[in-house]
C-alpha positions in Angstrom: 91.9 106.1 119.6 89.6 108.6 121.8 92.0 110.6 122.6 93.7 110.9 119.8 89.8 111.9 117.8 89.4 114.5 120.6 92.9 115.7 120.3 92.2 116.5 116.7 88.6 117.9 116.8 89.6 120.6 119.4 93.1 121.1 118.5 94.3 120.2 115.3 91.1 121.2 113.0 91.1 124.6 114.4 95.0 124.9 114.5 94.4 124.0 110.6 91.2 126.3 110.3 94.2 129.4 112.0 96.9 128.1 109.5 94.0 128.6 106.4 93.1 131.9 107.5 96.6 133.0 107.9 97.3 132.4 104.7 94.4 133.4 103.2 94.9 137.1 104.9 98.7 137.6 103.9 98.2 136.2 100.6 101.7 133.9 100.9 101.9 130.2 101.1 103.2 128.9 104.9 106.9 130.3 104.2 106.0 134.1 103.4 102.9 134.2 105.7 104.9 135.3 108.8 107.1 138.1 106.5 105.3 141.0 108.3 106.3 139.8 111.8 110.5 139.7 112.0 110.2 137.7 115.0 108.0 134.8 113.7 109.7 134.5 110.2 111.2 130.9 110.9 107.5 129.8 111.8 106.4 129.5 108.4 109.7 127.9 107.6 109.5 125.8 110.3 106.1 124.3 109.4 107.7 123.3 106.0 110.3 121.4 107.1 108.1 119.5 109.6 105.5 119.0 107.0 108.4 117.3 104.7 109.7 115.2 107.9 106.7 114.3 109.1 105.5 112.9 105.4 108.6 111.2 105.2 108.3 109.5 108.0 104.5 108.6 107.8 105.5 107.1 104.0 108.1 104.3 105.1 105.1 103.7 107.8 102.7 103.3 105.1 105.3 101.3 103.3 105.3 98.8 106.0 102.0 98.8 106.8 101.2 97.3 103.0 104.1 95.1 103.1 103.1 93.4 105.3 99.0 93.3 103.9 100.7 92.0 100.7 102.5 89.5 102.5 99.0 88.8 103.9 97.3 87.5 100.8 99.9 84.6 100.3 98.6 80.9 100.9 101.3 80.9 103.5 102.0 83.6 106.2 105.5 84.7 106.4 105.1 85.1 110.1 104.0 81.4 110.6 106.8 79.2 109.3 110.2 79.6 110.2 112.3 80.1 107.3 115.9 79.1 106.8 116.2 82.5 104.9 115.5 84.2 108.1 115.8 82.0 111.3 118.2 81.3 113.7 117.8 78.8 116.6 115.7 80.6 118.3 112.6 80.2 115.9 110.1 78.1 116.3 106.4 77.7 115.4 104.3 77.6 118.7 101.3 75.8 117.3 101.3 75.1 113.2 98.6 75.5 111.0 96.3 77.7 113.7 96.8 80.3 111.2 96.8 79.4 107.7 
């Protein structure tokens, strides 16, 4: 977690502080900032389609993440039992009713 904190205080807010003022100076959103430099016009393209990826992905994350918090709150834990739904031979509970 430390180096990910670091890694966005001297990297990631300024980056962000650069994308701001960009924008703010060429008076376009991310995909018409670069228009005044040929070379550098898929950047702001680029950063879209990242953007959109990179929200996808961090959603179905998100999705799991309170899935499984949901799943939480019953009496029972999911993760505890072995379910017929679910289980194959393999499953079994190490130690019942530690958890829940």
């Amino acid at each position: 977690m430390v180096p990910y904190i670091l890694l966005m205080m001297f990297v990631g807010r300024p980056m962000y502080y650069l994308e701001l003022i960009l924008g703010q100076f060429a008076g376009n959103a991310q995909a018409g900032a670069f228009g005044g430099f040929p070379l550098a016009k898929g950047i702001g393209w680029a950063m879209v389609y990242a953007c959109t990826f990179i929200s996808l992905y961090y959603n179905v994350i998100l999705g799991y993440a309170l899935l499984y918090f949901f799943y939480s709150l019953r009496k029972t834990l999911p993760w505890t039992v072995c379910d017929e739904a679910w289980a194959d031979d393999n499953c079994y509970v190490q130690r019942p009713g530690i958890v829940s």
